[in-house]
C-alpha positions in Angstrom: 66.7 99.2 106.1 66.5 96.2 107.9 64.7 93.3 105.6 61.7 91.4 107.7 62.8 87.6 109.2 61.3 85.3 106.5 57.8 83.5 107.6 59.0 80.1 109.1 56.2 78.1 107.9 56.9 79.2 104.2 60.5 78.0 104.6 59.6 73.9 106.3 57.2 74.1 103.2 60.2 75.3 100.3 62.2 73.1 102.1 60.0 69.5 102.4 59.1 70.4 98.8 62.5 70.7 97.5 63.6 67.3 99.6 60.4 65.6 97.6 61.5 66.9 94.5 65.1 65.9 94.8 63.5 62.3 95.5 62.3 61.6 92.3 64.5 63.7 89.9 68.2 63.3 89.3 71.4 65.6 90.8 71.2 68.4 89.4 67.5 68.9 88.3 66.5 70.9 91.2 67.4 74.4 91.6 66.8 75.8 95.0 68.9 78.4 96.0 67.8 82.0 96.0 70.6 83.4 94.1 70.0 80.6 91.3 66.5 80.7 91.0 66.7 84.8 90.1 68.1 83.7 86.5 64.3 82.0 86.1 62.4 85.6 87.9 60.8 86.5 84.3 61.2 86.0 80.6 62.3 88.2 77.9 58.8 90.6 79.2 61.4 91.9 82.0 59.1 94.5 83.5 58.0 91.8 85.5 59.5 89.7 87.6 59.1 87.0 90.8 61.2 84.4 92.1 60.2 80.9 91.9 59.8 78.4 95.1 61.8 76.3 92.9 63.1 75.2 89.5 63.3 71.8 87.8 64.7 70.8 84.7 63.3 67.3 83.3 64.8 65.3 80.8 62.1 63.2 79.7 58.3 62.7 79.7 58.6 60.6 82.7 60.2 62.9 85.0 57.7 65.8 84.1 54.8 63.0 85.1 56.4 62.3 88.5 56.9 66.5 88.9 53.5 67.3 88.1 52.1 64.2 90.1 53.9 65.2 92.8 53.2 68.7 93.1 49.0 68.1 92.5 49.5 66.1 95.5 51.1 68.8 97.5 48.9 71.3 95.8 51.8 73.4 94.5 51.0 75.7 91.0 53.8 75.0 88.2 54.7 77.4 85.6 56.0 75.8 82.3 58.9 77.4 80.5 60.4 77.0 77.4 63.1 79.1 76.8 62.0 82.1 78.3 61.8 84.3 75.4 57.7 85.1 75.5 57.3 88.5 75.2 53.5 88.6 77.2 55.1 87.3 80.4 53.7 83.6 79.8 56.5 82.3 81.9 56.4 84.7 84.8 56.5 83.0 87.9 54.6 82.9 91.1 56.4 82.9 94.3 54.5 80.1 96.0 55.3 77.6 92.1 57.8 75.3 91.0 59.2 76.5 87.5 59.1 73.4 84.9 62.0 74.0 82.3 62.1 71.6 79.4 65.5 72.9 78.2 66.7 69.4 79.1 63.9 67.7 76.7 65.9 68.5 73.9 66.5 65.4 71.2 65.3 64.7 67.9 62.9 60.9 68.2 62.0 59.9 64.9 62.9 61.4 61.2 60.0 60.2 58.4 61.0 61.6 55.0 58.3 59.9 53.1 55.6 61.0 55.4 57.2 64.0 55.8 57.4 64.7 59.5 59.9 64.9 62.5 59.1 64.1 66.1 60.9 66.2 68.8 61.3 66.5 72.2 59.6 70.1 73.1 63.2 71.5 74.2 64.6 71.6 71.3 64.7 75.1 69.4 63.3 76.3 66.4 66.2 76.7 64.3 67.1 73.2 65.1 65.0 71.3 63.9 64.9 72.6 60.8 68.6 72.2 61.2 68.1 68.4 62.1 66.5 68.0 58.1 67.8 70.9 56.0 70.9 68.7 54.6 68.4 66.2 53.2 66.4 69.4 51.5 63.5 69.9 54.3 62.9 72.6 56.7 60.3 73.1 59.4 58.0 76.4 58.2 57.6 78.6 61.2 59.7 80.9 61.5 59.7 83.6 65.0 62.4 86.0 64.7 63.5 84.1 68.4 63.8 80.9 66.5 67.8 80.7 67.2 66.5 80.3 70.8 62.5 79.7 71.2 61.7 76.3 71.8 59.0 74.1 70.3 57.3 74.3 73.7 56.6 77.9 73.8 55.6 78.0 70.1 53.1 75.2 70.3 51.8 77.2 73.7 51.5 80.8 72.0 50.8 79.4 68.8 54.0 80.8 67.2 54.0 82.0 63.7 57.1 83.9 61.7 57.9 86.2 59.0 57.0 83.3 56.5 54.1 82.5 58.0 51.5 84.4 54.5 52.1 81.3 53.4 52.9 78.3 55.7 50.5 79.4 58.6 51.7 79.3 62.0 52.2 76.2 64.5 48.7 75.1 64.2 48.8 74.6 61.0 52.1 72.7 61.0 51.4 70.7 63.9 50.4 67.0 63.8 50.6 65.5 67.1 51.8 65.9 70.4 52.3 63.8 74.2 50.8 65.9 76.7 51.3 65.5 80.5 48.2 66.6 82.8 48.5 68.4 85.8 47.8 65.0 87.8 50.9 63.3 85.9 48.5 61.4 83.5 50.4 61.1 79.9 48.2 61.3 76.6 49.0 61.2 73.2 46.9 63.4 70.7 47.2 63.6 67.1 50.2 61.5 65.5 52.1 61.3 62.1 49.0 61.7 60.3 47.1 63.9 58.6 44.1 64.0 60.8 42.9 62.3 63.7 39.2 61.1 64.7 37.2 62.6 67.6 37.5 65.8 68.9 40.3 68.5 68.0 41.7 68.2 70.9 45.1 69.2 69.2 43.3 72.1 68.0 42.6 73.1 71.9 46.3 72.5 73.1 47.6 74.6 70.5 47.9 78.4 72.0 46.9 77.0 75.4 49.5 78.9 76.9 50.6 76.2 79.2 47.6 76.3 80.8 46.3 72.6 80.2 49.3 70.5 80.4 52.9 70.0 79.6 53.8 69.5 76.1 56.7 67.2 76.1 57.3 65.6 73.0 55.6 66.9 69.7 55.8 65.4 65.6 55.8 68.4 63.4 55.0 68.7 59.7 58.5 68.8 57.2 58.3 70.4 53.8 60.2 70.0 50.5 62.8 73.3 50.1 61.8 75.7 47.8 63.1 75.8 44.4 64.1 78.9 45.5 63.4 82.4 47.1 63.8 86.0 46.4 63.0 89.1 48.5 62.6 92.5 47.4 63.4 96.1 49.3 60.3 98.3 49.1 61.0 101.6 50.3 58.3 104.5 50.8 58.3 108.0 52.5 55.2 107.0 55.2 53.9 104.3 56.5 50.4 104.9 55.3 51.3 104.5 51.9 53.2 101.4 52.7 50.2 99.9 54.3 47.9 100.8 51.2 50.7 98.6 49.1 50.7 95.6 51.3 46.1 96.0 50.9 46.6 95.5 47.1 49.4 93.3 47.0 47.0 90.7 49.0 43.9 92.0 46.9 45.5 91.1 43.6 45.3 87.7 44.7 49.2 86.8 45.3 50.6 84.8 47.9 54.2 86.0 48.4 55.8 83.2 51.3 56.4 86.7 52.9 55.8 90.3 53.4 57.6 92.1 56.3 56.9 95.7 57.1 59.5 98.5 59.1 59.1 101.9 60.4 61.8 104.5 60.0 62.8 104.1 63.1 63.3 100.3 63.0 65.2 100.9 59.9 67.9 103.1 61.3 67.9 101.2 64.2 68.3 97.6 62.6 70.8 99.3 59.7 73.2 100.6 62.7 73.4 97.4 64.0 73.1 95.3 60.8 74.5 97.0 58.3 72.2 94.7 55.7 72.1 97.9 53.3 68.2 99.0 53.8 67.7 102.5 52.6 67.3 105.9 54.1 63.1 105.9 54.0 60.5 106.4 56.3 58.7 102.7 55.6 59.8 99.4 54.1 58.4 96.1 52.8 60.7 92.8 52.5 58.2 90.7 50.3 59.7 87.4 49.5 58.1 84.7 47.0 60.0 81.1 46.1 59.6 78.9 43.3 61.1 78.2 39.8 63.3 81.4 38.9 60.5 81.9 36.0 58.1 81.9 38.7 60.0 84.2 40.8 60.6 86.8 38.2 56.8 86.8 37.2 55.6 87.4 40.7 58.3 89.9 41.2 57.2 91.5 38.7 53.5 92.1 39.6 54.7 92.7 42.7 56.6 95.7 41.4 54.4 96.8 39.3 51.4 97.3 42.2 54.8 98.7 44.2 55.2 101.3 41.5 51.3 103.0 42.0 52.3 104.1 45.4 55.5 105.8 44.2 58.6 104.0 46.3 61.7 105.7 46.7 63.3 102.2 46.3 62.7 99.0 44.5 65.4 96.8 44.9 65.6 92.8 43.8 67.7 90.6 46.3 70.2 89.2 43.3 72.4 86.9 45.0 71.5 84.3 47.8 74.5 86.7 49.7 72.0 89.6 49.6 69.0 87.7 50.4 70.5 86.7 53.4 71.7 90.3 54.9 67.9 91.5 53.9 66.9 89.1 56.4 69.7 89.5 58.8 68.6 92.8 59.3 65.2 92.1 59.8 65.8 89.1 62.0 68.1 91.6 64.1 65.1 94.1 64.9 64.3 93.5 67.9 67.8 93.2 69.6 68.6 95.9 67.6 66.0 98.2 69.2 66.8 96.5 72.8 69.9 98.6 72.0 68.1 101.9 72.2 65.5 102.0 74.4 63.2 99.5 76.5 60.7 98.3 75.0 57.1 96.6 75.2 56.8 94.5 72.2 52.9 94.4 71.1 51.4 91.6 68.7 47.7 92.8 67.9 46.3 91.1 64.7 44.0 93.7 62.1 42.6 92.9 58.9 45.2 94.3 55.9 42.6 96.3 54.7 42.7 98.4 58.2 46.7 99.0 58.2 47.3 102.5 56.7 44.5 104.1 59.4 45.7 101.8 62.2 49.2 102.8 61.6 48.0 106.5 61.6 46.4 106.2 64.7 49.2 104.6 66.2 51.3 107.4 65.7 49.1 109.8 66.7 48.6 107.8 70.0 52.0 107.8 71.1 52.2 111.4 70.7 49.4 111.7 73.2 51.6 109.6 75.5 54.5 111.4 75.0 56.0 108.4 74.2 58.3 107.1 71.1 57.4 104.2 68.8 58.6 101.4 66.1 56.9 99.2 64.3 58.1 96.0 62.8 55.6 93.0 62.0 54.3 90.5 59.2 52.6 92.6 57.2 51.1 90.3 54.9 48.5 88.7 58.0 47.7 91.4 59.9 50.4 90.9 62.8 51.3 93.7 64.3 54.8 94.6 66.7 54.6 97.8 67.7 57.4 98.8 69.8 56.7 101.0 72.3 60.2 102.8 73.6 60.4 103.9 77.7 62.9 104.4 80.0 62.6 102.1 83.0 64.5 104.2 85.3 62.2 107.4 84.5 59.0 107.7 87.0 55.9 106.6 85.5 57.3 105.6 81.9 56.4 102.1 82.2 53.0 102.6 83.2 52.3 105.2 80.1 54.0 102.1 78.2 51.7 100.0 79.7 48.7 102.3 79.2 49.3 103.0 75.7 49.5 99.4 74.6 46.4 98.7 76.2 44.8 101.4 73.8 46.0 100.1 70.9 45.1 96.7 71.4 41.4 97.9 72.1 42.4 99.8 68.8 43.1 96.1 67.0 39.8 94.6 68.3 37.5 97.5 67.4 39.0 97.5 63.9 38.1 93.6 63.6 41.5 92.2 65.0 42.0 90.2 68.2 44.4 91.0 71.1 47.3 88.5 69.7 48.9 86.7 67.2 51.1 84.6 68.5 52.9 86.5 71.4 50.2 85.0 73.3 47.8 86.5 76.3 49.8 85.8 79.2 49.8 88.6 82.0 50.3 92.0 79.6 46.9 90.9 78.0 45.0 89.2 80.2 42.6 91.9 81.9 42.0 93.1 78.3 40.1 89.7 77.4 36.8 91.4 78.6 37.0 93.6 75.8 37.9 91.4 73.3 34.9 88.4 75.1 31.7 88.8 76.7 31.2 87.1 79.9 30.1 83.7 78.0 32.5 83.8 76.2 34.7 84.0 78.7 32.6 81.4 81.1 33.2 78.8 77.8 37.0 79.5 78.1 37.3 79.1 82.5 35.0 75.7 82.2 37.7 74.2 79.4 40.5 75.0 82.1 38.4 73.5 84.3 38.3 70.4 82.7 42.1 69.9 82.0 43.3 71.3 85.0 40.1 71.5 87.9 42.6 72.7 90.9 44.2 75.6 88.6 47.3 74.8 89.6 48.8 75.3 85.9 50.2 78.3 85.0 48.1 80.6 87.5 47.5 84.3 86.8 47.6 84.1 83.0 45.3 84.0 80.3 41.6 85.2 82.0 41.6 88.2 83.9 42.9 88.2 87.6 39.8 88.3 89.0 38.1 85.3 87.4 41.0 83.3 87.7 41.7 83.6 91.3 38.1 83.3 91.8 38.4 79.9 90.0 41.4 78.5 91.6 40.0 79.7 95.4 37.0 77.7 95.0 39.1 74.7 94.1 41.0 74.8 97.0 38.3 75.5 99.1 37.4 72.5 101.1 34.4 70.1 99.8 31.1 70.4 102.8 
């Protein structure tokens, strides 16, 4: 089939774009070509995908300024991207954009023991930086299973969180200040090294922006002390249900393990095949970790196991060797690539009080049986954070869009049980026409006028976040010319 002659117009545009951006950027910072800007089409939600007009790759705060500058001038929407590993399609690119990576924005700035912080460029990965502090006995709390590759962008845009998250909250909470870069190229600092700052939260409203306010480029994050130490245990159970009921009381007794991790039976086999961290053969499991003094540890443990024991486990098994500890984890760390293996996938991350997860979980399952359509769960049990897995084949007819259809259900499931859309996945596209349900048209008007102040031409991050219609709507009218 012959392919149609590409508009000419579009092309003198690409092209005087790509010269500008060249300009003001080093060799090397601009990608152009169509064959390298495919390797930016999508992020790890790979259902969906759209080459860029163009990629850049800044390595410092002033570089991003002159890129944003530039392209507010020319009128040209950028996407951000950190790594590329949001699951909701928050980095998904428009064909008329130029994708921002920060994967060159990668360096530890400042170290402050006493006052316990670290500021980092927002390249840098997760794991690092806890990597950049560990040897002096720190670590940085959040924790995604993606850390070995997320970067500090994309968690302070989705407002990441982690399997230890029960206890140390999510990015928000671990987040002190940050240098923002406005769509116009204006640099602001918000926050700083201490505990709180005066005036409005505007830290607060960056926070889970999803890249839709400015570009985070630098950011000082909150260190802690290492544990004493840490100890998981295996909790095995023949349904879910009745693992769901545990997690209720375990939170209803009033303790506060740093962790509690939940897997289907399918997420089992699947992690234990590729693995091999030892889980047993059962249809649900709990990993609940606490830390502390080993007196400490063995007294929660031992509530812990003595709730367990009411809903009849198949296993209890104590992590007894820091060895162990570590494969528990490995396996759980491994679920997602793990079930990658199998099937494809849409990973969900709908948030429901504890209280609601034994009949939630129940009507998962009888949900994808309507749909015809296989399912895993994996998630942090202990708030409320779902990951339900739903398995499809891409190359079948129609598969995705049952996918696609069935998550939408039970994410109107999480909100009518009390729950919101997302935890820290983010809206991005998968969620974004779903926000009616979740907020009424105030609601909703509240959220478009903020955007509106940060970023009045909607140039940042388009299609993501509101539903299509509003969104568009917003960003026509600030094109359209002024009477």
């Amino acid at each position: 089939m012959q392919m149609p002659e590409p508009d000419p117009d579009i092309l003198r545009r690409k092209a005087a774009i790509v010269a500008h951006l060249e300009d003001i950027l080093p060799r090397g910072a601009v990608i152009s070509e169509p064959e390298e800007v495919r390797a930016y089409e999508c992020d790890a939600l790979t259902a969906y995908r759209c080459p860029p007009l163009a990629v850049v790759l800044p390595a410092s705060t002033a570089e991003v300024s002159a890129v944003l500058e530039l392209c507010h001038r020319e009128g040209v929407p950028v996407v951000p991207r950190g790594s590329g590993t949001s699951l909701a399609g928050g980095a998904l690119p428009t064909a008329d954009c130029v994708l921002l990576g920060v994967a060159r924005l990668n360096q530890v700035l400042e170290t402050d023991y006493e006052n316990r912080f670290i500021r980092v460029q927002t390249g840098r990965t997760n794991l690092s930086v806890t990597g950049a502090v560990e040897a002096d006995g720190f670590f940085y709390a959040p924790d995604p299973s993606s850390q070995l590759a997320c970067a500090i962008a994309g968690n302070i845009a989705m407002n990441s969180g982690g399997a230890h998250c029960l206890k140390y909250g999510v990015t928000t909470n671990n987040l002190l200040g940050v240098t923002l870069v406005l769509m116009d190229g204006t640099v602001v600092e918000l926050g700083g090294a201490h505990l709180d700052a005066a005036g409005y939260d505007l830290l607060g409203v960056i926070c889970g922006s999803e890249g839709q306010l400015g570009v985070v480029t630098e950011a000082t994050l909150r260190i802690l002390r290492k544990p004493e130490g840490a100890r998981p245990v295996l909790i095995g159970f023949d349904s879910s249900e009745v693992a769901g009921a545990c997690v209720s009381d375990i939170i209803k007794a009033g303790l506060l393990p740093v962790a509690i991790e939940f897997m289907d039976g399918p997420s089992i086999r699947a992690c234990e095949d590729f693995a091999r961290a030892g889980y047993p053969d059962v249809e649900a499991l709990l990993i609940v970790e606490v830390e502390g003094s080993e007196t400490e540890i063995d007294e929660q443990l031992a509530r812990i196991s003595d709730i367990a024991r009411r809903h009849a486990p198949r296993e209890l098994r104590e992590s007894r060797s820091a060895a162990e500890s570590a494969l528990i984890w490995k396996g759980r760390k491994a679920a997602f690539g793990a079930m990658g293996q199998i099937a494809d996938y849409i990973c969900l991350d709908g948030v429901i009080p504890v209280s609601e997860l034994p009949y939630v979980l129940r009507r998962i399952t009888e949900l994808t049986a309507e749909y015809g359509l296989g399912v895993a769960n994996v998630f942090h049990a202990g708030d409320g954070n779902l990951h339900p897995l739903l398995l499809y084949d891409a190359n079948a007819p129609g598969d995705l869009e049952k996918a696609e259809a069935l998550g939408a259900d039970i994410l109107r499931l999480c909100v009518e049980v009390g729950g919101c859309l997302t935890g820290e996945h983010g809206v991005g596209v998968e969620k974004r026409d779903l926000m009616s349900h979740q907020y009424g048209p105030d609601d909703l008007e509240a959220q478009l006028r903020v955007k509106d102040v940060f970023d009045p031409d909607w140039l940042l991050n388009p299609a993501k976040v509101f539903p299509l219609a509003a969104s568009e709507s917003r960003r026509r009218r600030a094109a359209a010319p002024v009477a």
